[in-house]
N, C-alpha and C positions, 0 to 999 in steps of 0.2 A: 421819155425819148425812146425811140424804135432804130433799130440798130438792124441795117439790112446786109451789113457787112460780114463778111467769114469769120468763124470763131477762129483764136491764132492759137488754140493747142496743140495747132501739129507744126508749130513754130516755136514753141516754147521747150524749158529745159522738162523732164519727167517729174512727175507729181511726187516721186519719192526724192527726188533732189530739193525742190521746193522749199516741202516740210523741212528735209534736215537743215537747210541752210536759216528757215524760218526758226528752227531750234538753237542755231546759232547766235539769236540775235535775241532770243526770248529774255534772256537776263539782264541785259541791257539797257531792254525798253519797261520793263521794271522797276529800272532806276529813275529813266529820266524822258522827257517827249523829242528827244535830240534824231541823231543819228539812226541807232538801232530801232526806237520805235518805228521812223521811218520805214527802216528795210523789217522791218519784222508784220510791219501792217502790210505794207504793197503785198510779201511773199503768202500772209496768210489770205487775203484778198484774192489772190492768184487760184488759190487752193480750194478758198470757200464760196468765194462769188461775196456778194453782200454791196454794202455801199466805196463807194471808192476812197482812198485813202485822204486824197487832197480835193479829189470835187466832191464826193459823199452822193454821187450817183451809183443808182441801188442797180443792182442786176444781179441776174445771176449764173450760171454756168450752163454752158462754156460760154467766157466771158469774149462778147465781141469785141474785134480788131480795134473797130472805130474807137471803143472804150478804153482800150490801154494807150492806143494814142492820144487821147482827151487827157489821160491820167500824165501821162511823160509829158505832154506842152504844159499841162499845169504846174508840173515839177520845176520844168524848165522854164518860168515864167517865174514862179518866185526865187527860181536862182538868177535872176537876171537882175533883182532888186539888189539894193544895199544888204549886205551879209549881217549887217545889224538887228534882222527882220530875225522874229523869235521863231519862225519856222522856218528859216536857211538851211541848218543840220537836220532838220526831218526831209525837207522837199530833196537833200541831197541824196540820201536813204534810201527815200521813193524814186529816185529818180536810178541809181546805182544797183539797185534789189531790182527793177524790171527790164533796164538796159542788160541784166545780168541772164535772167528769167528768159528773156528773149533769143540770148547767144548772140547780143550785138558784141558782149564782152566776152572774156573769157577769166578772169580773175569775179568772183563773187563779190558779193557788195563788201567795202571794211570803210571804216575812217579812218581818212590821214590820219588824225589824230588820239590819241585815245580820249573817248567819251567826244569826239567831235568829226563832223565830216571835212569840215571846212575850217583852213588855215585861219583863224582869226588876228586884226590886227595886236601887237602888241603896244600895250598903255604906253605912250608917250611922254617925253619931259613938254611941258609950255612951249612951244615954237618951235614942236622938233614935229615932224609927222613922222605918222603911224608905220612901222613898216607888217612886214605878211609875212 
């Protein structure tokens, strides 16, 4: 794919903020393909160029506009599924690490919860439903 769009580096947070916050979340994603992998991939993707975290479209730097918005709709496409989906707490990640990267946000990416992005429901009795 060809990308004739402006690169958004001079929309995005500084390369030295990036990495640190991408270091933030190194230990995390370590452990598990959850949350912090999420924010730890977009942030180093941001950094290094390469394939994209959730669409695995290859580019390289500076990474076109077009591209991070293809990345954020994909984020936000499997967050619009059932929170059941085994990549929920990554797409959340990805989706919270470049809303962040961008300066849509102002708080860096964390999860609500720990080791999770996303409130999941809690196990239910028989005929009770699930609350959040």
């Amino acid at each position: 794919m060809t990308h004739s769009a402006p690169a958004r580096l001079e929309r995005l947070r500084p390369t030295a903020d990036l990495v640190r916050e991408r270091d933030v979340h190194t230990a995390g994603a370590r452990r598990e393909a959850g949350f912090d992998r999420g924010a730890y991939d977009s942030l180093k993707w941001l950094v290094e160029g390469g394939p994209g975290p959730l669409t695995g479209e290859l580019v390289g730097l500076p990474l076109p506009a077009a591209v991070i918005v293809h990345e954020l709709a994909a984020a936000e496409a499997v967050l619009s599924t059932s929170p059941g989906r085994r990549c929920h707490r990554y797409a959340a990640g990805v989706l919270e690490a470049l809303m962040w990267a961008e300066m849509a946000t102002s708080a860096p990416p964390r999860a609500a919860l720990p080791g999770s992005a996303v409130k999941e429901p809690r196990p239910s009795r028989p005929g009770q439903a699930a609350t959040v």
